[in-house]
Biopython code that builds the backbone (N, CA, C, O; Angstrom):
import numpy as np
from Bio.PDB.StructureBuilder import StructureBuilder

atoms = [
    (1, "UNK", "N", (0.860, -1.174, 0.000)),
    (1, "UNK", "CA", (0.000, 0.000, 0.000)),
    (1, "UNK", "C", (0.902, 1.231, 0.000)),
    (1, "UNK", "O", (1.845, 1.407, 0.771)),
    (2, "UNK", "N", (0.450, 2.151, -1.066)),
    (2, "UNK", "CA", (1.212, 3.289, -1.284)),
    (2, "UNK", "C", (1.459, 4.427, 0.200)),
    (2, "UNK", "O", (1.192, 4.091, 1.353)),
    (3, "UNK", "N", (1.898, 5.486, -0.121)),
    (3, "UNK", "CA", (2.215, 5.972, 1.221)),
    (3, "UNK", "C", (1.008, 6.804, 1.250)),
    (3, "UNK", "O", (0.512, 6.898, 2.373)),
    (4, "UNK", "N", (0.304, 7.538, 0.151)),
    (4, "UNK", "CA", (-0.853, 8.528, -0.127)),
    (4, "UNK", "C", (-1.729, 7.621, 0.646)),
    (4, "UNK", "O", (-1.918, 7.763, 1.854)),
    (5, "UNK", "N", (-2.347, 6.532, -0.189)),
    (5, "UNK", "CA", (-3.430, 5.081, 0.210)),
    (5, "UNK", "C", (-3.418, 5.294, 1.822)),
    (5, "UNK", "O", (-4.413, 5.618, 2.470)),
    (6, "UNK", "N", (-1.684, 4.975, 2.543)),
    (6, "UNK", "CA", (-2.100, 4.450, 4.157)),
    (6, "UNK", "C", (-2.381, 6.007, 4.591)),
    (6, "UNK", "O", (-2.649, 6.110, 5.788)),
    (7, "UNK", "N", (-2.375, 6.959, 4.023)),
    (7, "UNK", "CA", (-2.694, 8.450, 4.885)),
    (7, "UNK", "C", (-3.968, 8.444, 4.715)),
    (7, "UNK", "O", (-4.658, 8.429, 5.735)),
    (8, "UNK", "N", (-4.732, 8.455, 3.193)),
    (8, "UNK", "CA", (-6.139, 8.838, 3.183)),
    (8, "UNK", "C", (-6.792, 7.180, 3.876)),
    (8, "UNK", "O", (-7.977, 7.493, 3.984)),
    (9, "UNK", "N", (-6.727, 5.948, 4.290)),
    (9, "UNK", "CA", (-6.979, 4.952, 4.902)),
    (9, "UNK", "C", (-6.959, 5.215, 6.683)),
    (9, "UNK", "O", (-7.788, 4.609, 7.363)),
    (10, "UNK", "N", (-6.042, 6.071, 7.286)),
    (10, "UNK", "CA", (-6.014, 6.342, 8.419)),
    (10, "UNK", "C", (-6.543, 7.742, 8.476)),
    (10, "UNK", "O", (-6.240, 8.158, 9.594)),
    (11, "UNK", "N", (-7.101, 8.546, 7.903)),
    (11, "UNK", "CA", (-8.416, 9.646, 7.755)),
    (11, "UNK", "C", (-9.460, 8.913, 8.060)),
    (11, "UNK", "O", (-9.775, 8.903, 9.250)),
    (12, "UNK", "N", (-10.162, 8.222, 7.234)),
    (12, "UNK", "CA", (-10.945, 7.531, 6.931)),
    (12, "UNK", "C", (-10.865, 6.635, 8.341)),
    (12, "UNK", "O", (-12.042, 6.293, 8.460)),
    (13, "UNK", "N", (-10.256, 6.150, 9.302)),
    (13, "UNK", "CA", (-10.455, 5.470, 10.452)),
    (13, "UNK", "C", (-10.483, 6.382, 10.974)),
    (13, "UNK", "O", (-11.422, 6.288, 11.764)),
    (14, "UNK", "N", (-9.868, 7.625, 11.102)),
    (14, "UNK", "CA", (-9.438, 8.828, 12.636)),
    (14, "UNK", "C", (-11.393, 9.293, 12.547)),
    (14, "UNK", "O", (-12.072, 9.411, 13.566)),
    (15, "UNK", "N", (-11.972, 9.492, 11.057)),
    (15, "UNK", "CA", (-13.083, 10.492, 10.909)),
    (15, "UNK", "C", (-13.908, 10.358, 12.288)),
    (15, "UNK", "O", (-14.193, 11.289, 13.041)),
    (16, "UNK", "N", (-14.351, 8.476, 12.518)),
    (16, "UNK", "CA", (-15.439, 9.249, 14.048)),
    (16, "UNK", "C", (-14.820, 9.946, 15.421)),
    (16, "UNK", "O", (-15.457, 10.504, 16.314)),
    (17, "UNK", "N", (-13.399, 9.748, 15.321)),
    (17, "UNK", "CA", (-12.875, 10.044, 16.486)),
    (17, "UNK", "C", (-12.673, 11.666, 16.604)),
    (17, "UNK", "O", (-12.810, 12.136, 17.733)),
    (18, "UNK", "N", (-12.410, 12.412, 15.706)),
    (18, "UNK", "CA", (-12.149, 13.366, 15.445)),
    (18, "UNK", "C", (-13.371, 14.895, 15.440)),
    (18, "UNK", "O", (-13.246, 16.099, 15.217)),
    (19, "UNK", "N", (-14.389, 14.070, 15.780)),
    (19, "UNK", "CA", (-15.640, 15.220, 15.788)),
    (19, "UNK", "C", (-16.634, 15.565, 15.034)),
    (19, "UNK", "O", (-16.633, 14.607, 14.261)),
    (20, "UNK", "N", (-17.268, 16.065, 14.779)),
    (20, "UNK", "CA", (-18.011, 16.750, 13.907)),
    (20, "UNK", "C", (-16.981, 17.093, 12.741)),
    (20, "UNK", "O", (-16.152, 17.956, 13.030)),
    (21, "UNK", "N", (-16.922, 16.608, 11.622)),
    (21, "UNK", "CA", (-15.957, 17.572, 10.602)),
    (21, "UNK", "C", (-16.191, 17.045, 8.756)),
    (21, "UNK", "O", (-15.726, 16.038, 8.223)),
    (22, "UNK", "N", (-16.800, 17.807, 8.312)),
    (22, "UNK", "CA", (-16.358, 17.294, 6.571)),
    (22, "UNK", "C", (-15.020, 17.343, 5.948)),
    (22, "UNK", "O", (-14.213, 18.266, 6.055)),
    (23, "UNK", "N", (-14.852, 16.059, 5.175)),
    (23, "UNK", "CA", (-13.802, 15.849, 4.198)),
    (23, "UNK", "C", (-14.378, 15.782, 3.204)),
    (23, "UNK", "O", (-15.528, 15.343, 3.220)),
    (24, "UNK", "N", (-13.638, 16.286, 1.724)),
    (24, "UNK", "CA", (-13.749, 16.564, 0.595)),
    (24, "UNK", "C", (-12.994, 15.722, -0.099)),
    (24, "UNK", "O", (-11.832, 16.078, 0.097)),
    (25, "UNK", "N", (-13.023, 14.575, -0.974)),
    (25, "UNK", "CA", (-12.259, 14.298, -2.067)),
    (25, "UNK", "C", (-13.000, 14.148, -3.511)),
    (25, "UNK", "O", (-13.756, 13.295, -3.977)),
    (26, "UNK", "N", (-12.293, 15.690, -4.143)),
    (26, "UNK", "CA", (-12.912, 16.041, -5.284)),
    (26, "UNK", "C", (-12.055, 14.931, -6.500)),
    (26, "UNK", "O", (-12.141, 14.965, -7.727)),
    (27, "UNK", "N", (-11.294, 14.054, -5.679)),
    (27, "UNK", "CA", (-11.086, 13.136, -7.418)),
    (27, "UNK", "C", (-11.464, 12.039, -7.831)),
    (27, "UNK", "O", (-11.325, 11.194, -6.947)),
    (28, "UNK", "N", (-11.988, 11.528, -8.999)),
    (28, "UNK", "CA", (-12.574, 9.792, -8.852)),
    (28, "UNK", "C", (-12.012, 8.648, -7.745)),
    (28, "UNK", "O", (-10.945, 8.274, -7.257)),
    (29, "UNK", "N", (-12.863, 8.470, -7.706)),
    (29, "UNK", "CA", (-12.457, 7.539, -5.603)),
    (29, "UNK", "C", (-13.682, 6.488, -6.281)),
    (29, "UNK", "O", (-14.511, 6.700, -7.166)),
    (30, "UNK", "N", (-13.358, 5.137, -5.350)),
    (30, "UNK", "CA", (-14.092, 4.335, -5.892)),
    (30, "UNK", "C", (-14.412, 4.148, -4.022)),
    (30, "UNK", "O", (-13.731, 4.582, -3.093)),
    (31, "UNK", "N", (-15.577, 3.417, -3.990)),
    (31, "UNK", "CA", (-15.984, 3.020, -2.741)),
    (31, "UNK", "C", (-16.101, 1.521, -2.006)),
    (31, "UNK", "O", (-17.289, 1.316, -1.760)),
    (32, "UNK", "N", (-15.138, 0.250, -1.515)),
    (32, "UNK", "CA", (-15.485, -0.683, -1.504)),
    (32, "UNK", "C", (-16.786, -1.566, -0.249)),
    (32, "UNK", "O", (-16.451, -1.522, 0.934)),
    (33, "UNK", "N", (-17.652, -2.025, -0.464)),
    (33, "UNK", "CA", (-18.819, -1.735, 0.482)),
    (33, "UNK", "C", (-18.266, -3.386, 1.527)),
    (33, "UNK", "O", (-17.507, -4.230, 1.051)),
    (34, "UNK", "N", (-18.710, -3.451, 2.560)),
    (34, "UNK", "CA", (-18.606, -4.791, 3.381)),
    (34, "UNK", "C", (-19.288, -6.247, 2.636)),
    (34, "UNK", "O", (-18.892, -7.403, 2.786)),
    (35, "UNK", "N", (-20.754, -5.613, 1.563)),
    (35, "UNK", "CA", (-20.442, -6.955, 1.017)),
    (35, "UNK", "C", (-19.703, -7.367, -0.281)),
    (35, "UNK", "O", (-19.744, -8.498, -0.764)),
    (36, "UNK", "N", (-18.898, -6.116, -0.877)),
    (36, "UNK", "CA", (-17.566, -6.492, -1.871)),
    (36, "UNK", "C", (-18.228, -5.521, -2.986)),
    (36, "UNK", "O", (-17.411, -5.054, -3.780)),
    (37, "UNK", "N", (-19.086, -5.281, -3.102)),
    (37, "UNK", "CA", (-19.720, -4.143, -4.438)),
    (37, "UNK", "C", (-18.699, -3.378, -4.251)),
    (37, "UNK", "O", (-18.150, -3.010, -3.212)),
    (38, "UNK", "N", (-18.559, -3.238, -4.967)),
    (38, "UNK", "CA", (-17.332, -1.445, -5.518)),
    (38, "UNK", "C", (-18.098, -0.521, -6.696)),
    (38, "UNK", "O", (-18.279, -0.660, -7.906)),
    (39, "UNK", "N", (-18.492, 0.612, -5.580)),
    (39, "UNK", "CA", (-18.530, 2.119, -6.487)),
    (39, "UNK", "C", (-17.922, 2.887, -6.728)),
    (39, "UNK", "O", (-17.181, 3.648, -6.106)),
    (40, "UNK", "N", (-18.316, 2.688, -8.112)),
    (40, "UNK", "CA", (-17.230, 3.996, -8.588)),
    (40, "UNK", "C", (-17.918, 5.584, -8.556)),
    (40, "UNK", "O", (-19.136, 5.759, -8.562)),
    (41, "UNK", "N", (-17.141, 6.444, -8.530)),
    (41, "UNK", "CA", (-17.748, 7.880, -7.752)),
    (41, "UNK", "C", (-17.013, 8.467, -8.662)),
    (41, "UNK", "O", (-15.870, 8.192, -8.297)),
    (42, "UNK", "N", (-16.941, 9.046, -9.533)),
    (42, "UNK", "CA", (-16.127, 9.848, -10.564)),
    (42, "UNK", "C", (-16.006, 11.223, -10.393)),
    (42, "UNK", "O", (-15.138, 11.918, -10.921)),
    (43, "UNK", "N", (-16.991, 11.651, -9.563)),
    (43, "UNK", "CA", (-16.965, 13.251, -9.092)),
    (43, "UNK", "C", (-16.703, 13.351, -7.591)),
    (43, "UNK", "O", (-17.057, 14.283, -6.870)),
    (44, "UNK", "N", (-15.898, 12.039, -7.151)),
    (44, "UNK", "CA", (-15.496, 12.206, -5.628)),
    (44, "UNK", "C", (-16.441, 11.788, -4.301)),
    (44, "UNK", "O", (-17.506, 11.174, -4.244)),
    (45, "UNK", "N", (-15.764, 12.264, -3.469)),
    (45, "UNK", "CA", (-16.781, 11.449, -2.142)),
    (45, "UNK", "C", (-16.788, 12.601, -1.197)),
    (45, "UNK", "O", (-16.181, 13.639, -1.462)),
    (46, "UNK", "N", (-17.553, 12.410, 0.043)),
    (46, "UNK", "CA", (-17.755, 13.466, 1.166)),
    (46, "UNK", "C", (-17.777, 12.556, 2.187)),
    (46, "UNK", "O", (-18.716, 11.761, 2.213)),
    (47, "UNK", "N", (-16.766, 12.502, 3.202)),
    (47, "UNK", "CA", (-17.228, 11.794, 4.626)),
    (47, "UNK", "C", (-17.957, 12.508, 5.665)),
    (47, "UNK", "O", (-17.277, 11.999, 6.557)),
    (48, "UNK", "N", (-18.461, 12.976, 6.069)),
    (48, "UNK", "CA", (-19.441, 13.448, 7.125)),
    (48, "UNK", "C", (-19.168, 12.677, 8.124)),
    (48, "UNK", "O", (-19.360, 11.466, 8.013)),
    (49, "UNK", "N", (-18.616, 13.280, 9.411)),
    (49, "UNK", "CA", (-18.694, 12.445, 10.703)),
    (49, "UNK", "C", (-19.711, 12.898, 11.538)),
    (49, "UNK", "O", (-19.843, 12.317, 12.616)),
    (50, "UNK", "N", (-20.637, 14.039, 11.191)),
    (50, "UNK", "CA", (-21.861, 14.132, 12.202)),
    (50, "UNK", "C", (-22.575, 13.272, 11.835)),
    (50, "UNK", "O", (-23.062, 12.613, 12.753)),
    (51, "UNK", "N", (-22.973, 12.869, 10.420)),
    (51, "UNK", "CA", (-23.823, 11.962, 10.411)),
    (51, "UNK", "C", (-23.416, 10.771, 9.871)),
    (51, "UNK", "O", (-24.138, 10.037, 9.196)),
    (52, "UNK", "N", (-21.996, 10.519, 10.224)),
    (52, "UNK", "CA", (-21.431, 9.219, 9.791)),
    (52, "UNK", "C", (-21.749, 8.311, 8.399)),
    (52, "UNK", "O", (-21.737, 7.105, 8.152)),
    (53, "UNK", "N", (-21.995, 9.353, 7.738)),
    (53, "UNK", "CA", (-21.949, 8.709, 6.459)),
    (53, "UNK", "C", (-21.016, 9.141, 5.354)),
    (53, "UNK", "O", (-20.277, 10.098, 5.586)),
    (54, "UNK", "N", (-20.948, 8.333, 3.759)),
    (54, "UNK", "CA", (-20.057, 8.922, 3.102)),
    (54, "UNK", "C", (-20.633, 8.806, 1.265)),
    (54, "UNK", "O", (-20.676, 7.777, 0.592)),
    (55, "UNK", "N", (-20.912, 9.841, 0.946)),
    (55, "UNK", "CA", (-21.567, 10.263, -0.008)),
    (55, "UNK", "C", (-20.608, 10.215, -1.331)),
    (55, "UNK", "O", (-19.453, 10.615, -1.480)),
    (56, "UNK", "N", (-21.484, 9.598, -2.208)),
    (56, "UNK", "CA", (-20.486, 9.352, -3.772)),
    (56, "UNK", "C", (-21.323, 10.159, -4.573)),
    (56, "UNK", "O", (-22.548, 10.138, -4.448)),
    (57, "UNK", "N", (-20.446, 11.210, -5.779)),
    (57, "UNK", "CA", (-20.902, 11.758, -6.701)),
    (57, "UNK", "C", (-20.717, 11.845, -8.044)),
    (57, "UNK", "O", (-19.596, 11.571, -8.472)),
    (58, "UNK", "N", (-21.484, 12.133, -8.724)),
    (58, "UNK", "CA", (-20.971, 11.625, -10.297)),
    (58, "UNK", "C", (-19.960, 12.927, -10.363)),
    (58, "UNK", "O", (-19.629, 13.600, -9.386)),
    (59, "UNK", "N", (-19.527, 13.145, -11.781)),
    (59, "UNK", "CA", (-19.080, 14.088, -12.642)),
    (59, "UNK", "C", (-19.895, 15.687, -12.374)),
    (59, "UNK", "O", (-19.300, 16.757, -12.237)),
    (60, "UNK", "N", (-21.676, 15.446, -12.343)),
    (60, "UNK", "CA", (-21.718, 16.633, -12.472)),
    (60, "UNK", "C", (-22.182, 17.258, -10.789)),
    (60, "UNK", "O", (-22.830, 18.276, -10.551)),
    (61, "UNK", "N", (-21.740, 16.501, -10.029)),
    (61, "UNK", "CA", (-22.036, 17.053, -8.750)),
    (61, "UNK", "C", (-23.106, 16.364, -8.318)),
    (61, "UNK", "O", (-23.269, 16.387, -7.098)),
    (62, "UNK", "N", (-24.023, 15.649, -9.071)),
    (62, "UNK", "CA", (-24.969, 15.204, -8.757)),
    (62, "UNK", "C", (-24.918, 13.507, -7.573)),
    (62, "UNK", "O", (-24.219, 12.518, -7.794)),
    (63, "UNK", "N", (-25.810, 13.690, -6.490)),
    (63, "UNK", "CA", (-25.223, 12.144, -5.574)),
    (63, "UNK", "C", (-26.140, 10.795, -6.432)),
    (63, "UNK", "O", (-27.239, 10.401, -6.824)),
    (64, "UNK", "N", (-24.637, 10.503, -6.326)),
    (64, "UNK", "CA", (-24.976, 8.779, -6.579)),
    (64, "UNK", "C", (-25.582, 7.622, -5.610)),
    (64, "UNK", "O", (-26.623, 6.985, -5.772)),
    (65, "UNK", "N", (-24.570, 7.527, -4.488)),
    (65, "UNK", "CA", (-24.796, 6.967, -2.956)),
    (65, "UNK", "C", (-24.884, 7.563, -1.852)),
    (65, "UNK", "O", (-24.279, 8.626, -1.713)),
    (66, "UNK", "N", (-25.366, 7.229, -1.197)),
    (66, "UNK", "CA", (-25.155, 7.411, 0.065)),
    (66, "UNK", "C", (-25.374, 6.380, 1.130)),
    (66, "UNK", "O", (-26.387, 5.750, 1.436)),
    (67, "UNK", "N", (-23.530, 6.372, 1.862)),
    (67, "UNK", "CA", (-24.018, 4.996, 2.722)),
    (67, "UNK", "C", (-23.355, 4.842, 3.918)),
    (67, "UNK", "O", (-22.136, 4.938, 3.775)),
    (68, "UNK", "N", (-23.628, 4.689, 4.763)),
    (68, "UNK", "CA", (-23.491, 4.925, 6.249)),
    (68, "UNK", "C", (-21.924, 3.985, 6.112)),
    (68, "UNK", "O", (-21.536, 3.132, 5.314)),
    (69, "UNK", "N", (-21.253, 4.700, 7.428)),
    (69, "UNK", "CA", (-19.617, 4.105, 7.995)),
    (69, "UNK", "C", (-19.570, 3.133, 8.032)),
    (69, "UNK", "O", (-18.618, 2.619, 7.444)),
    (70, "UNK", "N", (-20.789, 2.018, 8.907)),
    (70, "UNK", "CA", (-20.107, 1.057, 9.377)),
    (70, "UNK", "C", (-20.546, -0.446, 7.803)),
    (70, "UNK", "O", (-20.276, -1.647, 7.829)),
    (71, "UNK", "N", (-21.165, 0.261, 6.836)),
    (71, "UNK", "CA", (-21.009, -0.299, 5.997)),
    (71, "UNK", "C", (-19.897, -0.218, 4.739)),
    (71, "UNK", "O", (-20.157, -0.751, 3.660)),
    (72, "UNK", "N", (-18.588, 0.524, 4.982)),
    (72, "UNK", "CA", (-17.578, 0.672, 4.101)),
    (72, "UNK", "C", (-16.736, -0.085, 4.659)),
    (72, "UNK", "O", (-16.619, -0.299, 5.865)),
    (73, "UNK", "N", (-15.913, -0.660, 3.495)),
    (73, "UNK", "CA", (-15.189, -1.521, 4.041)),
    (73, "UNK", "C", (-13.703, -0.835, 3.703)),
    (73, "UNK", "O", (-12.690, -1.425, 4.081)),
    (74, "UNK", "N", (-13.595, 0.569, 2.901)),
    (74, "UNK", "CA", (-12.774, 1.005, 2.272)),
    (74, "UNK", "C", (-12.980, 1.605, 1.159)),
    (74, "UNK", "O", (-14.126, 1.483, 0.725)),
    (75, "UNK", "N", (-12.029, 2.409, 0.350)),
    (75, "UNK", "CA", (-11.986, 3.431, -0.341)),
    (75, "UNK", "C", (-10.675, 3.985, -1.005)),
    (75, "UNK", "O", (-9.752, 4.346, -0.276)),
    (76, "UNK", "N", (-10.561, 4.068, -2.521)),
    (76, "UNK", "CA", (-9.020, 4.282, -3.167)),
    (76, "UNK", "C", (-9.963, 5.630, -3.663)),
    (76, "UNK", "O", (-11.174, 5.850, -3.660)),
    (77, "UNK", "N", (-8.737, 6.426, -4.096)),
    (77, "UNK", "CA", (-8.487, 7.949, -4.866)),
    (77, "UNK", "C", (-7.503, 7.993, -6.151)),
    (77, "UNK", "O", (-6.280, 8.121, -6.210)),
    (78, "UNK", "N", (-8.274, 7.871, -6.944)),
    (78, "UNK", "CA", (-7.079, 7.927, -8.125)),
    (78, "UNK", "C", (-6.427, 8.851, -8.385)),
    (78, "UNK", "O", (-5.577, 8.777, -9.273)),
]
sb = StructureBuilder()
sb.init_structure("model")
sb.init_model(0)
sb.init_chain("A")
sb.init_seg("    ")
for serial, (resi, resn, name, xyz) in enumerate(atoms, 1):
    if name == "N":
        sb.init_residue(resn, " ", resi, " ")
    sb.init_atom(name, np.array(xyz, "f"), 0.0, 1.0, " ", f" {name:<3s}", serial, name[0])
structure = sb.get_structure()
């Protein structure tokens, strides 16, 4: 695992600990779910730790998913 991968992977664990706070990743990110589906998000993702979820968007801003923490199993950024 690249060195970028284990930083945005340990975000992505710190998010409930860390408070109330939005993250932004505006670049195609794919989403891998707990039962193995992988979305692809081409216009990026949003983690939300108030409401513990993490939102996938197409190209034009528009949401694709939306799906609560304890159902991700993980997440790459191209």
């Amino acid at each position: 695992m690249g060195m970028g991968k284990t930083a945005l992977l340990a975000l992505f664990l710190m998010l409930p600990v860390l408070g109330a706070c939005t993250y932004h990743e505006r670049r195609p990110s794919t989403i891998t779910l707990n039962n193995g589906n992988v979305i692809v998000c081409p216009g990026g993702l949003v983690f939300d730790s108030e409401v513990r979820r993490v939102v996938c968007y197409n190209e034009d801003g528009k949401v694709l998913l939306k799906v609560r923490w304890e159902k991700v199993k993980g997440y790459t950024v191209e």
